[in-house]
C-alpha positions as CSV (number, residue, x, y, z in Angstrom):
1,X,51.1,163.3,125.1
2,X,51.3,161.1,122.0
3,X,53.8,158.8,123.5
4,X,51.3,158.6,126.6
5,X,48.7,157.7,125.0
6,X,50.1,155.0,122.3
7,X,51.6,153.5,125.4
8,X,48.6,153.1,126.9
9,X,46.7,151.8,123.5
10,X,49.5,148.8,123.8
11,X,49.8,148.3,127.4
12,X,47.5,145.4,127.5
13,X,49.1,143.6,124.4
14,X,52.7,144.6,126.1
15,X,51.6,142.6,129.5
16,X,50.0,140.0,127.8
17,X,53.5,139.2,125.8
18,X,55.2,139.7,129.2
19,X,53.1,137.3,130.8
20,X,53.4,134.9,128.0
21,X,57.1,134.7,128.1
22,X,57.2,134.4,131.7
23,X,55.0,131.2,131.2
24,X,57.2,130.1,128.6
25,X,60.5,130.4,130.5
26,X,58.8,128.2,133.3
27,X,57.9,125.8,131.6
28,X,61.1,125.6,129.8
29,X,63.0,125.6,133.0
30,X,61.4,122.7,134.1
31,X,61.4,120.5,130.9
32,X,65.4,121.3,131.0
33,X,65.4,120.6,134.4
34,X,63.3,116.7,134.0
35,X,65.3,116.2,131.0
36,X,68.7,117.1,132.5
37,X,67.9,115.3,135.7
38,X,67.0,112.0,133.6
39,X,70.6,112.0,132.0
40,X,72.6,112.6,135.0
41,X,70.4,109.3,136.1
42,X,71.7,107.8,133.2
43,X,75.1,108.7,133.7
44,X,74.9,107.5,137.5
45,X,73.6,104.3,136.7
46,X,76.5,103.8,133.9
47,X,78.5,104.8,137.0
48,X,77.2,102.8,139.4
49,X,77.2,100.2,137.2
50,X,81.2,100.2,136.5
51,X,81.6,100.8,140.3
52,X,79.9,97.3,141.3
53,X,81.4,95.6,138.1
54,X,85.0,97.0,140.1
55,X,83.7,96.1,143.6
56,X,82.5,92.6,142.4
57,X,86.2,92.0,141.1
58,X,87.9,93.0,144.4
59,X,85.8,90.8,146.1
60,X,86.3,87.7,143.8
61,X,90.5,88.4,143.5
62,X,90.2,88.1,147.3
63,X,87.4,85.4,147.8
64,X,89.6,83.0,145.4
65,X,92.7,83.4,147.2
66,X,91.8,81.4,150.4
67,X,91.0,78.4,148.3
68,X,94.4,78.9,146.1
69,X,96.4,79.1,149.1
70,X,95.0,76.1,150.8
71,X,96.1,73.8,147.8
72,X,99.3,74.4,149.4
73,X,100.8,71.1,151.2
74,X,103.3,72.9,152.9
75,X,100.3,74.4,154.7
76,X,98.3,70.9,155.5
77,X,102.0,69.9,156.7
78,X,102.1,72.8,159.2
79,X,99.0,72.0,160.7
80,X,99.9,68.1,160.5
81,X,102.6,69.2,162.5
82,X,102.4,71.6,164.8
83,X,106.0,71.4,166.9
84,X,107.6,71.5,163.7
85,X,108.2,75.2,164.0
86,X,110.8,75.6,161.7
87,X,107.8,74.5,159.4
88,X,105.9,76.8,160.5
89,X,108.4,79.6,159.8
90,X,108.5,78.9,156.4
91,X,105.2,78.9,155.8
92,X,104.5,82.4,157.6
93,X,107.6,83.3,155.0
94,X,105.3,82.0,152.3
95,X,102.2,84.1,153.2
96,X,104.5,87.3,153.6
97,X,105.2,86.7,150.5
98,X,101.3,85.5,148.8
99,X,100.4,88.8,150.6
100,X,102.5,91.2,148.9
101,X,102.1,89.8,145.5
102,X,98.7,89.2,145.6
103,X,97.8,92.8,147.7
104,X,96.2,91.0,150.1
105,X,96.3,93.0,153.7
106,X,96.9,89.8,155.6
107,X,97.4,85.6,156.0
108,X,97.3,84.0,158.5
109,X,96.6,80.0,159.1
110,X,94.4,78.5,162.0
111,X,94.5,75.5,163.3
112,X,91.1,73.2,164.4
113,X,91.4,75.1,168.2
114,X,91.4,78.7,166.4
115,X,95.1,79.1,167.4
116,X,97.2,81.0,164.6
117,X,100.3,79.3,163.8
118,X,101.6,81.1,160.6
119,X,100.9,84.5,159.6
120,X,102.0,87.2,157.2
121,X,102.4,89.9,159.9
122,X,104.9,87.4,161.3
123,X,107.6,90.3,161.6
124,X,105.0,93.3,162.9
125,X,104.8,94.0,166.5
126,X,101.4,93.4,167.1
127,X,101.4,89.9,165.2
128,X,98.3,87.8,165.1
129,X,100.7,84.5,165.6
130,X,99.9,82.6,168.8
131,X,96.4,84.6,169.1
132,X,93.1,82.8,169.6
133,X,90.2,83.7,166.8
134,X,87.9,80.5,167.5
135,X,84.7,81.2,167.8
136,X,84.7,84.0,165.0
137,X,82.2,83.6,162.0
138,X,84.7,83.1,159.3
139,X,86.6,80.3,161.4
140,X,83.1,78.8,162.1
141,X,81.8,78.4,158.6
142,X,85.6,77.5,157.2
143,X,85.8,74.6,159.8
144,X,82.6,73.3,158.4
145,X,83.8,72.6,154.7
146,X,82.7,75.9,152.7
147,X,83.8,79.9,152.7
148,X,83.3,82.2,155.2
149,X,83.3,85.7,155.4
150,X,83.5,88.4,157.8
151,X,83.5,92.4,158.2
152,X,85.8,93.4,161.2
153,X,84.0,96.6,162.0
154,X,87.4,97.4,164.4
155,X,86.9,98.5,168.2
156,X,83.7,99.1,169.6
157,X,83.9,103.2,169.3
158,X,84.6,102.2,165.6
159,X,88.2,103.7,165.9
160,X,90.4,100.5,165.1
161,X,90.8,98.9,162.0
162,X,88.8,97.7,159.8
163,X,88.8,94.5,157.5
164,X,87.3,92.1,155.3
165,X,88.3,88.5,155.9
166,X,87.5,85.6,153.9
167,X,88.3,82.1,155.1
168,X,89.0,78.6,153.3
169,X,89.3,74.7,155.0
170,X,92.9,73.3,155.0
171,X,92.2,69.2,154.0
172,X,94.2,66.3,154.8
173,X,92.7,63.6,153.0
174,X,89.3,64.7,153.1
175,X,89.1,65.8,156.8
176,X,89.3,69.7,158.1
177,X,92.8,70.3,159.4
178,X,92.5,73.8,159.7
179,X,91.7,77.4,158.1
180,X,93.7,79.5,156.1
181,X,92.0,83.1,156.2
182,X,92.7,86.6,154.3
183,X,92.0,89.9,154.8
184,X,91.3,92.1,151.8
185,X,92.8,95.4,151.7
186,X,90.1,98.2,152.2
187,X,92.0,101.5,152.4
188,X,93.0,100.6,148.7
189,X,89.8,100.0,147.6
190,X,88.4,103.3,149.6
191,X,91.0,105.1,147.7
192,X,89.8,104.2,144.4
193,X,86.4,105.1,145.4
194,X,87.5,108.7,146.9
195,X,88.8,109.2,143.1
196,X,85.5,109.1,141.2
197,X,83.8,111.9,140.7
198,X,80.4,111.3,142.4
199,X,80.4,110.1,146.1
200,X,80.4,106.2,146.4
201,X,79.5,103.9,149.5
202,X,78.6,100.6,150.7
203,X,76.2,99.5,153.4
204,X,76.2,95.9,154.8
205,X,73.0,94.0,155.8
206,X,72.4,96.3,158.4
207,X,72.4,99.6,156.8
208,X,75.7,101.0,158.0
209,X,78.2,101.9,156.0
210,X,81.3,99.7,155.5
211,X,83.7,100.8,152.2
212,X,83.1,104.6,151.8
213,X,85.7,107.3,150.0
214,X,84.2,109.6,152.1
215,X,85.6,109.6,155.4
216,X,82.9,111.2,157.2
217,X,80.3,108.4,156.0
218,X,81.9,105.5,157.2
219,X,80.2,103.5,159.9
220,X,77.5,105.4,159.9
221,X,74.0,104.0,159.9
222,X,70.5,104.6,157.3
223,X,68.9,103.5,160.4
224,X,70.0,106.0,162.4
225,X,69.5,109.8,160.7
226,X,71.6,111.2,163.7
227,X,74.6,109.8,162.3
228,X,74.2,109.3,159.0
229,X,74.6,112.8,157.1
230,X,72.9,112.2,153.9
231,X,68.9,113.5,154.6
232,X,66.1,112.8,151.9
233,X,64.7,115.4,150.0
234,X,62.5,113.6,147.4
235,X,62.1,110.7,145.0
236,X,61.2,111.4,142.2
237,X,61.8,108.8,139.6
238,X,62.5,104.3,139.4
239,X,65.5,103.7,136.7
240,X,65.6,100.4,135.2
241,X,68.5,99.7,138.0
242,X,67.3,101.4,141.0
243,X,65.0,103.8,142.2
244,X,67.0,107.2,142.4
245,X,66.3,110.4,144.7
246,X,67.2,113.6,145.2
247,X,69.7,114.2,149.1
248,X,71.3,116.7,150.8
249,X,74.7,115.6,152.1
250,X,78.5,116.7,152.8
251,X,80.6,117.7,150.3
252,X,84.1,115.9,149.9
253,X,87.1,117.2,149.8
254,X,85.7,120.7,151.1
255,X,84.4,122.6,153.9
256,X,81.2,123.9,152.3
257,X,78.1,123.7,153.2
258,X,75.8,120.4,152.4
259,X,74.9,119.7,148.4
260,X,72.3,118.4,146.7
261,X,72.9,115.0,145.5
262,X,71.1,112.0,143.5
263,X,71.1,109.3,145.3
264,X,71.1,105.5,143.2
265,X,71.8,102.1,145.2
266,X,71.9,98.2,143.6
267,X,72.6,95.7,145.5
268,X,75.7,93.1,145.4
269,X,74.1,89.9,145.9
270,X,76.9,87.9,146.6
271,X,77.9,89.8,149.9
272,X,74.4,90.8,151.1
273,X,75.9,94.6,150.7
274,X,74.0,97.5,148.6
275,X,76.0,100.2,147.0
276,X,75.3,103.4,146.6
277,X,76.1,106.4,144.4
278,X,75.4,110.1,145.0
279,X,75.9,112.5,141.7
280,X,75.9,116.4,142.2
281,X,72.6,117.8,140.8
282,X,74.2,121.5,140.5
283,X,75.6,120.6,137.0
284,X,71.9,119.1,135.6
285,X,70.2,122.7,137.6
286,X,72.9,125.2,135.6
287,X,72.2,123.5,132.6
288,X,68.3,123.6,132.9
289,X,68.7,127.6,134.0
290,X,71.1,128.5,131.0
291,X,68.3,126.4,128.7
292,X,66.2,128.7,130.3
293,X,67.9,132.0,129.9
294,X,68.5,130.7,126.3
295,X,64.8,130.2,124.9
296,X,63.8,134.0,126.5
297,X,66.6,134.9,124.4
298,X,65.4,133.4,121.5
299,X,61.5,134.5,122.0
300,X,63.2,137.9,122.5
301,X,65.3,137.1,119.5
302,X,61.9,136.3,117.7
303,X,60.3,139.2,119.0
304,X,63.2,141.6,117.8
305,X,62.4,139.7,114.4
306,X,58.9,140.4,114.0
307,X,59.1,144.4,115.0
308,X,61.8,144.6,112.6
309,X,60.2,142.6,109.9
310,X,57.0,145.4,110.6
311,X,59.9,148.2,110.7
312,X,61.2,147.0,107.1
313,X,57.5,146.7,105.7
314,X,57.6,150.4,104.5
315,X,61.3,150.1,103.5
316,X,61.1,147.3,101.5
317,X,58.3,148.8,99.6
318,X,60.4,152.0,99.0
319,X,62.9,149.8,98.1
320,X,61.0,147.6,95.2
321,X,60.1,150.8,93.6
322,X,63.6,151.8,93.4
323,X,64.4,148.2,92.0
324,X,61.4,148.8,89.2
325,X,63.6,151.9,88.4
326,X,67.0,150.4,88.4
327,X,65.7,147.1,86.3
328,X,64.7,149.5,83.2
329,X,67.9,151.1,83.4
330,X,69.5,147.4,83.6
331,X,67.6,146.6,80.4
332,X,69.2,149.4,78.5
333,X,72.2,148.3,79.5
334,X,71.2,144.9,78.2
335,X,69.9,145.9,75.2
336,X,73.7,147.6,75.0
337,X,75.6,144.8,75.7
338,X,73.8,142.2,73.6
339,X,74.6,144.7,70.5
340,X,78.2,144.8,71.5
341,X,78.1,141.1,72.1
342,X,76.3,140.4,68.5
343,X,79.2,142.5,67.1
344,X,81.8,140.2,68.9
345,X,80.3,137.3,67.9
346,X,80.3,137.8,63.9
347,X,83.9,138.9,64.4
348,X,84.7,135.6,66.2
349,X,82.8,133.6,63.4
350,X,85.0,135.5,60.7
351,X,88.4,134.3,63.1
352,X,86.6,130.8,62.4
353,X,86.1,130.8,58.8
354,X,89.8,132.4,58.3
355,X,90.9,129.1,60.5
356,X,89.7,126.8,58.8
357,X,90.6,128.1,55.9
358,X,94.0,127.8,56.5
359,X,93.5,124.6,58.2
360,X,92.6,123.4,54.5
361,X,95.2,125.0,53.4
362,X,97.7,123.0,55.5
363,X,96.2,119.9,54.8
364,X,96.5,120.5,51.0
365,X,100.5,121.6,51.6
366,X,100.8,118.7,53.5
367,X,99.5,116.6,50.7
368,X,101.8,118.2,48.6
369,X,105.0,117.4,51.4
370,X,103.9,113.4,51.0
371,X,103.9,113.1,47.4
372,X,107.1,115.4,47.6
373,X,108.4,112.6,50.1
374,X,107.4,110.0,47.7
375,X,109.4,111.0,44.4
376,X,112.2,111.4,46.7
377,X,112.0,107.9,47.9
378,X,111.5,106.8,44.2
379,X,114.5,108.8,43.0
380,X,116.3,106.7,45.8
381,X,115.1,103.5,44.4
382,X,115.6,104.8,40.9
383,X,119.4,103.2,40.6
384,X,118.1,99.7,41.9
385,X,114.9,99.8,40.0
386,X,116.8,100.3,36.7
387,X,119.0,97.0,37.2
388,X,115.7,95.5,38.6
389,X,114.3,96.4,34.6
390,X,117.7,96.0,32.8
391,X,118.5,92.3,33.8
392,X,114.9,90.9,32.8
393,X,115.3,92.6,29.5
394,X,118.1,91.2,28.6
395,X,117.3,88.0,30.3
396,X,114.5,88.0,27.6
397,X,116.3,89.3,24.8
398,X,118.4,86.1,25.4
399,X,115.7,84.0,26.0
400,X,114.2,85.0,22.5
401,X,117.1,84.5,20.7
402,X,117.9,80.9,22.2
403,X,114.0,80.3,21.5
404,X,114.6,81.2,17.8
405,X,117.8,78.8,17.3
406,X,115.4,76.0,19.0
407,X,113.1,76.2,16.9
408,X,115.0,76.5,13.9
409,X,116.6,72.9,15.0
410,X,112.9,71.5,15.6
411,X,113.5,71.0,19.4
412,X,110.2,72.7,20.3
413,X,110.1,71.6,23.8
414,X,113.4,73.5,24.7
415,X,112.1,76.6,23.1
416,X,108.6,76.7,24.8
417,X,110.4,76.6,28.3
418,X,112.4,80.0,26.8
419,X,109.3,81.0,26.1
420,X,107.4,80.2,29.5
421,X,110.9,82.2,31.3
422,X,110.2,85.4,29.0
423,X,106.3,85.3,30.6
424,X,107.6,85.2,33.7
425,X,110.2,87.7,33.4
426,X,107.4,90.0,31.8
427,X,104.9,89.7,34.7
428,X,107.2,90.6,37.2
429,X,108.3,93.5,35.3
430,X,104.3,94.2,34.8
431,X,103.6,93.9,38.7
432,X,107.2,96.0,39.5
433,X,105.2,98.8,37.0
434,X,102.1,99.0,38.6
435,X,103.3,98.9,42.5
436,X,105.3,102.2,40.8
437,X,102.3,103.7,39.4
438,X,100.0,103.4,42.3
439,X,102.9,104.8,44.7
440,X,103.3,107.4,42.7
441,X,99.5,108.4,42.0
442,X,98.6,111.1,44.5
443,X,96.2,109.4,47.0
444,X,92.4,110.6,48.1
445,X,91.6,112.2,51.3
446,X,89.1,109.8,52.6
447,X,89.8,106.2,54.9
448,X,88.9,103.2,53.9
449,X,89.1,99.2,55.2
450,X,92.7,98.5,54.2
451,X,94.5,95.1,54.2
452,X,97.7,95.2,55.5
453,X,99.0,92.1,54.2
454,X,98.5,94.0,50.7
455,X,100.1,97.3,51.6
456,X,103.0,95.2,53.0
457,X,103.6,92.8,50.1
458,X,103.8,95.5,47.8
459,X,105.8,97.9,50.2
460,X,108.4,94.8,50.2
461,X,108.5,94.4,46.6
462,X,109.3,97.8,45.7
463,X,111.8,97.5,48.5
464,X,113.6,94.0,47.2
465,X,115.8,95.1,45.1
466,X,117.7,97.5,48.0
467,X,117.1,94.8,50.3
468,X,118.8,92.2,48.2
469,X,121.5,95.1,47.7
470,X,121.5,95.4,51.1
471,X,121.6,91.6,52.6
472,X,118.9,92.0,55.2
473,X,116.5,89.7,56.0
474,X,112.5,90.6,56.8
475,X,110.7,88.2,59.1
476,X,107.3,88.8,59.1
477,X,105.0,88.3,62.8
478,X,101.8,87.7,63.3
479,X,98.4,87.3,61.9
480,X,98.8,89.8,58.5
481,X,96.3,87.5,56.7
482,X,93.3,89.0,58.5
483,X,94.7,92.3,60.3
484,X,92.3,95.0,58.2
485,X,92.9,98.8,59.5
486,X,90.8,102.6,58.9
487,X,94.0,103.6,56.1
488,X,94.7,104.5,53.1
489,X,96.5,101.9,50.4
490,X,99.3,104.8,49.2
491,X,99.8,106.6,52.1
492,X,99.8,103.6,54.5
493,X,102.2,101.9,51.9
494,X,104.5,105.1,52.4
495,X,104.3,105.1,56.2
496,X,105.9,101.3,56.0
497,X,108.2,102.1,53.1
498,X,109.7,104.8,54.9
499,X,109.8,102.8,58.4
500,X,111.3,100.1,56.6
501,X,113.6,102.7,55.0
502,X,114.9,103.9,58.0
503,X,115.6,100.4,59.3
504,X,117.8,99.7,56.6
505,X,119.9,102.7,56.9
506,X,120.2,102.3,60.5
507,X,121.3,98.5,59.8
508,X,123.8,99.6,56.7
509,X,126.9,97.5,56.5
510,X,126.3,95.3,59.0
511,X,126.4,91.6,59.0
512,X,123.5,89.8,60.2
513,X,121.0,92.9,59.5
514,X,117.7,91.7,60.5
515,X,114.4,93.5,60.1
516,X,111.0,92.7,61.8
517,X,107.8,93.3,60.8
518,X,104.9,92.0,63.6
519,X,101.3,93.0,63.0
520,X,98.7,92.3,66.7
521,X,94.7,93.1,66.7
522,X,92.5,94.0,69.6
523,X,89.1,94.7,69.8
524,X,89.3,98.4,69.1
525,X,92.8,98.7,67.6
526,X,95.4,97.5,64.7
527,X,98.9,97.6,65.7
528,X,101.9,97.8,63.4
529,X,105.6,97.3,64.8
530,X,108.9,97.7,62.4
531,X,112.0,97.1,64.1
532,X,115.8,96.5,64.0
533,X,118.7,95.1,65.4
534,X,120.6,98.4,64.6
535,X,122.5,101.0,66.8
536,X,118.5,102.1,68.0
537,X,117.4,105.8,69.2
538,X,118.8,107.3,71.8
539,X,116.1,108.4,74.7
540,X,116.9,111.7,74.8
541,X,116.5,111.8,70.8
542,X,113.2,110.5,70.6
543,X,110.8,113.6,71.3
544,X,112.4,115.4,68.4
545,X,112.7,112.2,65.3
546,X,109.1,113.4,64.2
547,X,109.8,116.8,63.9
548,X,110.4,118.1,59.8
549,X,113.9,118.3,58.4
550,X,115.2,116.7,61.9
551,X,117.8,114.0,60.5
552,X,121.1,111.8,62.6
553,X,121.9,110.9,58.9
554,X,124.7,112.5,56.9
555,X,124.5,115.3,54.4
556,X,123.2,114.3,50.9
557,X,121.9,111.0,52.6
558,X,118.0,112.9,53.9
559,X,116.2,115.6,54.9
560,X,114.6,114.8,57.5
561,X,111.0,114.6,56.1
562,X,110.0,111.1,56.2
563,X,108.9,110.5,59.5
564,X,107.5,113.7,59.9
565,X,105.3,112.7,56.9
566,X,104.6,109.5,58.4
567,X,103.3,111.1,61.9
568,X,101.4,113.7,59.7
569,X,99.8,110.7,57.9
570,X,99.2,108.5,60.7
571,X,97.7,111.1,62.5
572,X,95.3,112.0,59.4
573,X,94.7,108.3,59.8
574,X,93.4,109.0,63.4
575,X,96.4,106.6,65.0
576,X,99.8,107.4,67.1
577,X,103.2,106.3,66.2
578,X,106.3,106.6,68.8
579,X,109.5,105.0,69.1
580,X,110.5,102.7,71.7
581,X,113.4,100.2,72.2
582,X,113.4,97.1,69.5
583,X,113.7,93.4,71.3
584,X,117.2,93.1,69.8
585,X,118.7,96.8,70.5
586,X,117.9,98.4,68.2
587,X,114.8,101.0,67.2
588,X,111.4,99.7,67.0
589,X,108.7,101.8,65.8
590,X,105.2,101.4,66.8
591,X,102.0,102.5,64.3
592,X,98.5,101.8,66.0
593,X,95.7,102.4,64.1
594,X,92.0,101.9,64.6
595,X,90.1,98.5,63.2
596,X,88.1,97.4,60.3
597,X,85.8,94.3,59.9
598,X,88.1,91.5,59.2
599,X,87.8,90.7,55.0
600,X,86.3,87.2,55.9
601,X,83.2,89.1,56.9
602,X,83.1,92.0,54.3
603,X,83.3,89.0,51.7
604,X,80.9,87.3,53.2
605,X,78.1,90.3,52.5
């Protein structure tokens, strides 16, 4: 009884909703149907449109060819003369042959009584040679000077064959001789038609219907509606080509009963004809019924929605009070985590301070390593440096005592210039001691503009004396004068010493030893090059000449510290150094660095 009566309560709403889909639908059905009718128009007037554009070319291949073949002068020569029948022969060869290449049905030639004296057909049977066709309209309007045209409907039941002739003047000199006429092949043309997918036809002036694909229209009438098949239902719309209606008419290539077609015409202008196109509507009708059947489903689709969205009112509501519940117990799990998490973090900050602590700790060992690397380069040099100090001193001691026995024989002038060579002996020795000290002093931590023309001429002049030893010669590149670099003095001095170190043990004991030291600038960069025309680096040696106590020398002769030293300072430095292949074979190695204002403008402030 409930059920009853709650039925009841909604019946009213129920048939209202009933009738108000029912509306719906119809009116869908019939916007789908207007708007699917209007493209299929489209389509048939882009159809109808290529199948004029296709008509309009068959008819100008074969309205041309009359007046092409009539150029011929084996053709005014035929008709000049007409017993020359060997002549004449020839040119029926010569139409055969026009005929087949251009696809022309037939050619035949006429002369001025309408008596065919060459033809294509020459060989057939039933050949139109020697037959009369005066009087016809094509020989008519080609005898007086322009193209004519004609439709052969065939026999009077409309059984024999049909044809469409076009007809050209044959000139000699500028009289009519003759006509040279050509029938267009049809069945071709009909069989191109038969293969596109809407129904296509053409009517003459008349209304009856001349080219068709469709067997069953041909030579009907419009005029007559006993004969023609296609009946009017209704028209319903004017395109911007044609006006376009809805017909009933036989279906093609079946037995079934009459379809529905729309029917579009346009005229060809040229041949007084009108063509016509009739598209099968059952496509555009299935297409407006499944648009149809698809917007009930989606208002039942919608309906569905709504009950469920009033089904799921009470459910969600259930639902948020369970989610009040669960978000408490979320933020005691929170309140959990972000303990655990606090916890995590000061553990991670203790990893931190630990790592950098012995990040400081390496950089101070690796201070150590350099000034290590240093005293072992000086106790290197300590052999050369001693002869460098030896021979002045006793260059002076002897320079004292000749002074002394000058002036003792009052030739003053001989014993000032002992005197001037002691000075100069002394200030060497002076500027030898101090590049020593600053070598040796342990350098600070920070970067500073550095010249590299300074670091370089005192890198050379500690090095002189085991160059000299040595007999190689230092050519010096580029612009040093004004390259300034982000460096340290002593530790970029080091990096070079010990380049230019290992280019003169690479170069030991041979003749012509060369070393070359090129300096470049760019905007953003400083680049240092020391190379050799030693044995170089091998390739597969390179990845591994920066790595500590790595060493190709012999035992007692390194330890293979010095360039990993000199890539720990130039990367302290914030630059790269690698090794690549020198200009003269041997090893260059390549130190870029980053720029500093040139000195001319820090002197300037």
């Amino acid at each position: 009884m409930f059920r009853l009566r709650h039925l009841k309560r909604n019946l009213p709403l129920t048939l209202g909703l009933l009738t108000l889909v029912a509306v719906l639908s119809i009116a869908t059905f019939k916007a789908a149907e207007r708007y699917f009718f209007e493209r299929l128009a489209e389509r048939a007037e882009t159809s109808i449109a290529l199948q004029r554009e296709n008509l309009n070319g068959w008819l100008g291949r074969f309205r041309a060819l009359p007046s092409v073949f009539a150029r011929h002068p084996d053709l005014s020569r035929a008709l000049r003369y007409p017993d020359d029948f060997e002549l004449r022969d020839r040119v029926s060869l010569l139409l055969e042959r026009w005929s087949f290449a251009t696809g022309a049905q037939e050619s035949f030639l006429v002369n001025l009584d309408g008596q065919v004296i060459a033809s294509s057909d020459w060989s057939d049977r039933d050949t139109l040679l020697n037959r009369n066709v005066s009087g016809t309209p094509q020989h008519m309007e080609a005898l007086q000077g322009r193209l004519g045209r004609q439709f052969d409907y065939g026999d009077a039941d409309g059984q024999g064959e049909r044809a469409y002739q076009f007809s050209f003047p044959v000139r000699i000199g500028t009289g009519v001789a003759g006509v040279i006429v050509v029938r267009a092949d049809i069945d071709r043309l009909e069989e191109e038609m038969r293969l596109s997918p809407d129904e296509v036809f053409v009517t003459d002036r008349d209304g009856v219907v001349v080219l068709s694909g469709q067997p069953a229209l041909r030579l009907t009438s419009l005029a007559d509606d006993a004969r023609f098949p296609v009946t009017p239902v209704a028209n319903l719309s004017d395109g911007p080509l044609s006006a376009w209606e809805l017909v009933t008419g036989p279906a093609d290539r079946s037995d079934s009963a009459p379809r529905e077609f729309m029917h579009v015409a346009v005229p060809i202008a040229t041949e007084g004809w009108r063509l016509h196109l009739l598209a099968q509507t059952g496509t555009a009708r299935t297409q407006a019924v499944l648009a149809m059947i698809g917007a009930v489903l989606v208002m039942l689709v919608l309906g569905l929605v709504v009950a469920l969205i009033l089904m799921r009112r009470r459910t969600l509501l259930q639902r948020l009070t369970a989610r009040e519940r669960e978000g408490r117990l979320l933020e005691q799990k929170v309140s959990a985590r972000t303990a655990a998490l606090k916890t995590a973090n000061q553990r991670l900050e203790q990893e931190v301070r630990d790592r950098t602590a012995a990040e400081a700790e390496l950089r101070r060992t690796q201070a150590e390593m350099v000034q290590v690397g240093k005293m072992a380069v000086l106790g290197q040099m300590s052999t050369a440096l001693s002869h460098e100090f030896n021979q002045p001193l006793t260059a002076i001691r002897s320079y004292a005592e000749n002074a002394d026995a000058f002036i003792e024989r009052d030739l003053p002038v001989k014993a000032r210039e002992n005197l001037s060579r002691i000075q100069r002996l002394t200030a060497r020795m002076a500027q030898l001691s101090r590049s020593l000290a600053n070598f040796a002093r342990k350098p600070g931590e920070g970067l500073e503009d550095t010249s590299v023309a300074k670091v370089v001429e005192e890198a050379l002049g500690l090095l002189e004396a085991r160059l000299d030893r040595a007999g190689v010669t230092v050519e010096l590149g580029g612009d040093f004068a004004n390259a300034v670099a982000r460096a340290g003095d002593i530790r970029l001095q080091h990096v070079l010493m010990n380049l230019i170190g290992n280019a003169l043990d690479a170069t030991e004991g041979q003749d012509g030893a060369r070393i070359w030291l090129d300096v470049e600038q760019t905007a953003q960069s400083v680049i240092l090059r020391v190379s050799d025309n030693g044995p170089g680096v091998p390739e597969q040696l390179r990845a591994q000449v920066f790595d500590p106590f790595y060493t190709t020398k012999d035992v007692g002769r390194g330890i293979g510290l010095g360039l990993s030293i000199t890539f720990n300072i130039v990367t302290d430095f914030g630059g790269t150094i690698r090794v690549d292949d020198g200009p003269e074979g041997g090893a260059m190695f390549v130190v870029t660095l980053d720029r500093a204002r040139p000195l001319a403008d820090v002197a300037a402030q």
